[in-house]
N, C-alpha and C positions, 0 to 999 in steps of 0.2 A: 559399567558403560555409562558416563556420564554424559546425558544429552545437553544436557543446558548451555548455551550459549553466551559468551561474556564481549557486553558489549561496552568498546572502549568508551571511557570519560571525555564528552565533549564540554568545551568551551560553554557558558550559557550564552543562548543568543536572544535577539532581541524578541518581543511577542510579534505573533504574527498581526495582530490588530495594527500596530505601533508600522511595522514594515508594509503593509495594504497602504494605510492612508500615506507614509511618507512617499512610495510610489504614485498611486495618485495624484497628490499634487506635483511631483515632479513633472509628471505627463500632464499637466494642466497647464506650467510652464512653457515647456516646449513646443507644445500647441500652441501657444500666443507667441512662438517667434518670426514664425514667417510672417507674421503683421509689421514687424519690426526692420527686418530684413529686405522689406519690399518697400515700406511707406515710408519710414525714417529720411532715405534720403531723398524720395521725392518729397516729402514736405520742406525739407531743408530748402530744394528748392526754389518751393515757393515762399517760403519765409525769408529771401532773398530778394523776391522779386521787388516789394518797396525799396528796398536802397538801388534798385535800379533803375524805376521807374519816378520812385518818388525823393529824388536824395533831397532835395531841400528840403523839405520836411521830416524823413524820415534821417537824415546825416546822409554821409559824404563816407561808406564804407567801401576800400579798396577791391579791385575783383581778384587780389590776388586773397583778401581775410576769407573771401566768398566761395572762391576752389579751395583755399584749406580746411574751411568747416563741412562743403559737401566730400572734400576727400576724406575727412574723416570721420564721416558718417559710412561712406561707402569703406573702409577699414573695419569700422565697427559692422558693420551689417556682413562681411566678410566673416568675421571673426563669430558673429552669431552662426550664421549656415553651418558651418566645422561642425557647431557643437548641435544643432540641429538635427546633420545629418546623422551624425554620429549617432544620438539616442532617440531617433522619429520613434522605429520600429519596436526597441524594447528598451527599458532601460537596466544595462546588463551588470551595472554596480552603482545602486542608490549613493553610497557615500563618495565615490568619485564623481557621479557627476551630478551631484549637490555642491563639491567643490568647483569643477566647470562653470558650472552655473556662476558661481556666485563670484568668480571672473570674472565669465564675459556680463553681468550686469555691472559689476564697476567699470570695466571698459566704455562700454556701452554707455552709463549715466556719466559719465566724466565728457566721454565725447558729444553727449548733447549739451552739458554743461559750459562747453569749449564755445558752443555759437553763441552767449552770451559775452567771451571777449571776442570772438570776431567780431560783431556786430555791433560792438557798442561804442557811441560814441561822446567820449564826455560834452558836458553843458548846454546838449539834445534834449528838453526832457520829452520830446516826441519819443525819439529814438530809445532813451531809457525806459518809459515807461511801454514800449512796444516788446521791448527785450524782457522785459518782465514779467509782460502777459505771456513771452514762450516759456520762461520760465513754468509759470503759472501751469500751462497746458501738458509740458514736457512733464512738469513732476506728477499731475491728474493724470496723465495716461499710463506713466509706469508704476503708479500704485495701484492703478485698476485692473493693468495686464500682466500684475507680480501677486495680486488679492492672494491666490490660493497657497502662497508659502510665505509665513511673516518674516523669515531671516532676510528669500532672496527681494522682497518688498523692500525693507528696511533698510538692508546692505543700498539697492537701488536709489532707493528717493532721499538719504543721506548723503552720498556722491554727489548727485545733481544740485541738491541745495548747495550745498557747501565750495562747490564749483561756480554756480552761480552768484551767493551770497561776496565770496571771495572779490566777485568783479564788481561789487556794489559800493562793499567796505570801504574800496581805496581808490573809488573814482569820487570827484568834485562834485560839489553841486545838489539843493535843496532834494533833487527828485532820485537820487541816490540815495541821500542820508533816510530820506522817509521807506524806500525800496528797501532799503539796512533792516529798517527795525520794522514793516511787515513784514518781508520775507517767514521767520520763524513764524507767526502768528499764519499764513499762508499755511506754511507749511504742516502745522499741528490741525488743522483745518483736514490738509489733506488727507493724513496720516490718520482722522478719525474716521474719514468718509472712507476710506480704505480699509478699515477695521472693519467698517460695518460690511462693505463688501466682501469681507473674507469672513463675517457672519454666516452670509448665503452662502459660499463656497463651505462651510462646515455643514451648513444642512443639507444642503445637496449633495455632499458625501453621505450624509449621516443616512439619507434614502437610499444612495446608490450600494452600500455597503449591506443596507438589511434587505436588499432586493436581490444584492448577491447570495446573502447567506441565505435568504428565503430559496433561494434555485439550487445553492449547494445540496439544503436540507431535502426538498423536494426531489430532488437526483438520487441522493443516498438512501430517501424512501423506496421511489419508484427502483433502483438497483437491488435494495435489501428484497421488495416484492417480488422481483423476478427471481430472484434467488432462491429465495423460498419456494415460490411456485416451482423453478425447476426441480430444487429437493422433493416439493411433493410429489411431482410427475416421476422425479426417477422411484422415490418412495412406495409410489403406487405400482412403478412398471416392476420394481422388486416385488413387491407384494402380490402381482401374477404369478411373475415367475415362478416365488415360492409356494403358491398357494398350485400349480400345477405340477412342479416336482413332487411335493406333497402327498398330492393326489398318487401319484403315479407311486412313491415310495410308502405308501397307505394301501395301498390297492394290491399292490404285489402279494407282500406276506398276508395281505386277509386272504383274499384268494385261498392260496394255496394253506391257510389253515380252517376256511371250510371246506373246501373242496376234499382235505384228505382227512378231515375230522366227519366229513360224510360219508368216504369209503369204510371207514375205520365202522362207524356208528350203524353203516346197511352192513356191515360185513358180506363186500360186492367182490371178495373173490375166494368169500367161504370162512369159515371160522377157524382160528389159529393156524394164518398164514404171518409166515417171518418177512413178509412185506411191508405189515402194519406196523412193525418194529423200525422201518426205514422212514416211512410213511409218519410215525410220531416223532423222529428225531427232525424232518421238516417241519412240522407245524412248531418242535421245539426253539429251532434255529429261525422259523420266520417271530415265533414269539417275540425270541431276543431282539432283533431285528426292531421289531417295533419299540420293544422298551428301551431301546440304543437315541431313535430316534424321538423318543417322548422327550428322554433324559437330558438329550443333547437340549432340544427347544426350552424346557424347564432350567436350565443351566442359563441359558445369553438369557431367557428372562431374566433369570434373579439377577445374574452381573449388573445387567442394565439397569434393575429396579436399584443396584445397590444392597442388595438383600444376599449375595450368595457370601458363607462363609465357608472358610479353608481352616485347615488345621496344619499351621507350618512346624515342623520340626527338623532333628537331626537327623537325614536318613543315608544310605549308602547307594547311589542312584544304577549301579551295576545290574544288579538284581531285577530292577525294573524295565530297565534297556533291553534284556535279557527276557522277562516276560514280554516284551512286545516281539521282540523277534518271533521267538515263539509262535504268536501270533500271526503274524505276516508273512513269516518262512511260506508257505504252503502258498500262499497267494502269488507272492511273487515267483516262486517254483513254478507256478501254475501259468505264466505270463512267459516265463523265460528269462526272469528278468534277474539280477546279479543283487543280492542285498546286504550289504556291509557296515558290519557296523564295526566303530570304531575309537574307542575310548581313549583319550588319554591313559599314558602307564602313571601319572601321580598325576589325582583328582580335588581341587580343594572340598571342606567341608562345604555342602553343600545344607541348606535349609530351606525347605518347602511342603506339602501337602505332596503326600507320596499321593494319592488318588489324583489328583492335580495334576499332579509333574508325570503320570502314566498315561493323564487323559492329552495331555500336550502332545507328548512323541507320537504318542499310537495315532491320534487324527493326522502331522504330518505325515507318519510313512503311511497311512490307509489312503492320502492325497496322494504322495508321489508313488504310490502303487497301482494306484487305480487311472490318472494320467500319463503316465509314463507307457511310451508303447512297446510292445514285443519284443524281448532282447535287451533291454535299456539296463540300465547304471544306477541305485539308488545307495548314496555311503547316508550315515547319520556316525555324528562325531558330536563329544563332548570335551571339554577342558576349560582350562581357565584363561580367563583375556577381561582386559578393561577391570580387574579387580572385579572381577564376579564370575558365576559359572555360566559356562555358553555352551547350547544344545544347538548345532546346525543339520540341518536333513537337504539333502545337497540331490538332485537329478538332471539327467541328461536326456527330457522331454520336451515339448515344444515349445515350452515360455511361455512369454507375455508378455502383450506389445507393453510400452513404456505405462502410455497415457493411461493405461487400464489399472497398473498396480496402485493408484491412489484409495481407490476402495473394493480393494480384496479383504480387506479386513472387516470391513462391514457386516452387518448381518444379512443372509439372503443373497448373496452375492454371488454370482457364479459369473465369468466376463470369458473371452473369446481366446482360443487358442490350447489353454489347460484347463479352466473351469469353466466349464459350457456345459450344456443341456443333453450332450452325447453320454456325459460319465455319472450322469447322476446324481443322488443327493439333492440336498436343500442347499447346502451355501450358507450352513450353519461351522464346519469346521475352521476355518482358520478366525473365524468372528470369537470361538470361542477359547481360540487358541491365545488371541490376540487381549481377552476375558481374563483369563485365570493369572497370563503372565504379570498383566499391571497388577490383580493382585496381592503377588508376590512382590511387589516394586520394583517390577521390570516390564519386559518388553520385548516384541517380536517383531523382526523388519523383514524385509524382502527383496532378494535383487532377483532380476529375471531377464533373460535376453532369448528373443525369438530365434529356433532351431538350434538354440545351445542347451537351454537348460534352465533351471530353477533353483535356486537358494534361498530355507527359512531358515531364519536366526533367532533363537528365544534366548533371551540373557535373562539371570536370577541373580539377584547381589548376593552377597556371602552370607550378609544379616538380613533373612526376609522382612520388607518393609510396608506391609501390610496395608491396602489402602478400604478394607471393610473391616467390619469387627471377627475377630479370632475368635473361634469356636468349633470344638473338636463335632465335623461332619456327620450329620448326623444318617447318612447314608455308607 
């Protein structure tokens, strides 16, 4: 039974350091649209207002250049919101709308670039050098309000220039040609002070980034704490438990081997009475009893230390199956209860620690004999499945609820429904069940469904795969 898990080959994808900060400033973007969206065309506006108040000085610009440059502010400011609204909330794929983006800012810088031919009027140099100062302002604010992503910056204030510059190149007149060849020198100005501004925006990532992962870490502390602390609390509330079963499965057979080691010793109903003969096979049978439960506890110790070894060989597992019945016949006779066992008719070679693979079956059927109520159904079957040998022990007892079967296999564990405090024991058997099978390199599962029943499954591979060191038992 091969547990492992094969999990398909993905793609390599990007680090998640690289995908944090390119969201980031995506979301730095979009926050500075609604500046755009709102103010763009009111300022167009008023960048209008001297050619209306002041056209002799400022030219003689038509009112029809004047609703085409605020209409297409108001297009672009249009065309912003879409994408706006589109990614306020989240942005649900970086690389489309980095494409978006980088749209609607050529959109966008093209149509501010557009109010330098509305507006301009050749052999003005009022009017020219007025158009330049927008220039001027137009390309400082979308390098300032693009800082946190150098492509959508760039892509931006490249537009604008070149839109601008365009109407510079091939209009007449001194205050043009001079506006020609600042512009660039303008422009590398801005582009640096824009650099520097997207300096700050890396440090202020650079903080925001180790403030998150400082909360990450601190989450995953304080989670890992709780965590543990509840393992200790359930740790400790096992460690009641066990230490009161304990008690209780300690106390019995002493009892009852002083108590009849005292009648024995006063000879309190006379000397050579065939009572005492009854009377030592209890103190015999509580003996065993206790050395059951030493051996048990000294076993999930070693497992756990790492320390317990097994002696896997070739054995023929019938024989063994057969000693447990043995064992268990009487019990379960004694219950009413139907016990079947059930072999496969061709068994593979099996290889294990016969004391191991005896101490395995005998704890499940002593569990489903000892749970299972008056009259109940117990099969144990062997054969082969998954390429290896499978021992199931199968009842028709109360169950267990879902949520509980995660640590039945623990030590000390006894949970509600079939292993509870009614039947006894430590809550050492299926921990040790669970023990011996890994190491054989296998493994014991469990399904269970409340008022149907119980099923343990122990798998052995064919080739015992040993996870302590092999050495022939020295018990």
């Amino acid at each position: 039974m091969d547990t492992r898990t094969h999990t398909p080959v993905q793609a390599p994808s990007a680090p998640k350091e690289d995908l944090r900060d390119a969201d980031a400033r995506l979301k730095q973007i979009i926050a500075s649209l609604p500046a755009s969206i709102i103010y763009n065309p009111i300022m167009t506006i008023f960048a209008a207002v001297p050619f209306v108040v002041g056209a002799d000085s400022f030219g003689h610009v038509s009112l029809l250049s004047i609703v085409l440059a605020i209409g297409v502010q108001l297009a672009t400011s249009a065309a912003t919101r879409v994408i706006y609204l589109a990614n306020r909330d989240k942005v649900p794929d970086p690389h489309r709308t980095l494409r978006e983006l980088l749209a609607q800012q050529i959109f966008y810088s093209a149509g501010c670039g557009l109010m330098g031919w509305f507006f301009w009027c050749d052999g003005n140099a009022v009017n020219n050098i007025y158009v330049a100062l927008l220039m001027v302002c137009v390309v400082w604010a979308g390098a300032f309000t693009r800082a946190a992503h150098r492509q959508i910056m760039t892509v931006g204030t490249a537009t604008v220039s070149i839109v601008f510059m365009a109407r510079f190149a091939i209009a007449p007149g001194t205050v043009a040609h001079v506006c020609t060849f600042l512009a660039p020198l303008w422009l590398g100005y801005i582009l640096l002070m824009g650099a520097t501004a997207r300096k700050r925006v890396d440090e202020m990532l650079a903080v925001r980034f180790a403030n998150e992962d400082l909360t990450d870490a601190l989450r995953v502390a304080r989670d890992d704490a709780l965590r543990k602390r509840f393992e200790a609390e359930a740790a400790n509330a096992s460690k009641t438990i066990f230490l009161a079963n304990m008690s209780h499965e300690l106390r019995t057979p002493l009892n009852a081997i002083l108590g009849f080691s005292d009648i024995i010793a006063e000879q309190s109903f006379g000397p050579a009475i065939d009572r005492y003969r009854e009377y030592a096979r209890d103190i015999h049978n509580s003996g065993a009893h206790l050395l059951s439960l030493i051996n048990d506890l000294l076993d999930v110790a070693k497992i756990e230390a790492g320390k317990m070894e097994i002696d896997p060989q070739p054995l023929d597992p019938l024989p063994l199956l057969e000693s447990v019945r043995r064992l268990m016949c009487s019990r379960a006779i004694a219950k009413g209860q139907t016990l079947d066992f059930r072999p496969a008719d061709t068994l593979p070679p099996l290889v294990a620690d016969p004391r191991a693979f005896k101490q395995i079956v005998l704890n499940l059927v002593t569990n489903a004999v000892k749970y299972t109520p008056n009259g109940g159904h117990i099969v144990v079957a062997c054969s082969a499945a998954d390429g290896g040998f499978v021992v199931t022990v199968e009842d028709n007892g109360p169950g267990i609820r879902r949520e509980k079967l995660t640590k039945i296999f623990k030590p000390f564990s006894q949970v509600d429904n079939r292993y509870d405090s009614n039947g006894g024991g430590t809550g050492l058997g299926l921990a040790l069940v669970q023990g011996l099978a890994q190491l054989h390199g296998g493994l014991a599962s469990i399904e269970s469904e409340v008022d149907v029943g119980t099923k343990v499954t122990v798998y052995f591979p064919l080739v015992a795969q040993t996870m302590a060191p092999v050495a022939r038992a020295a018990r």
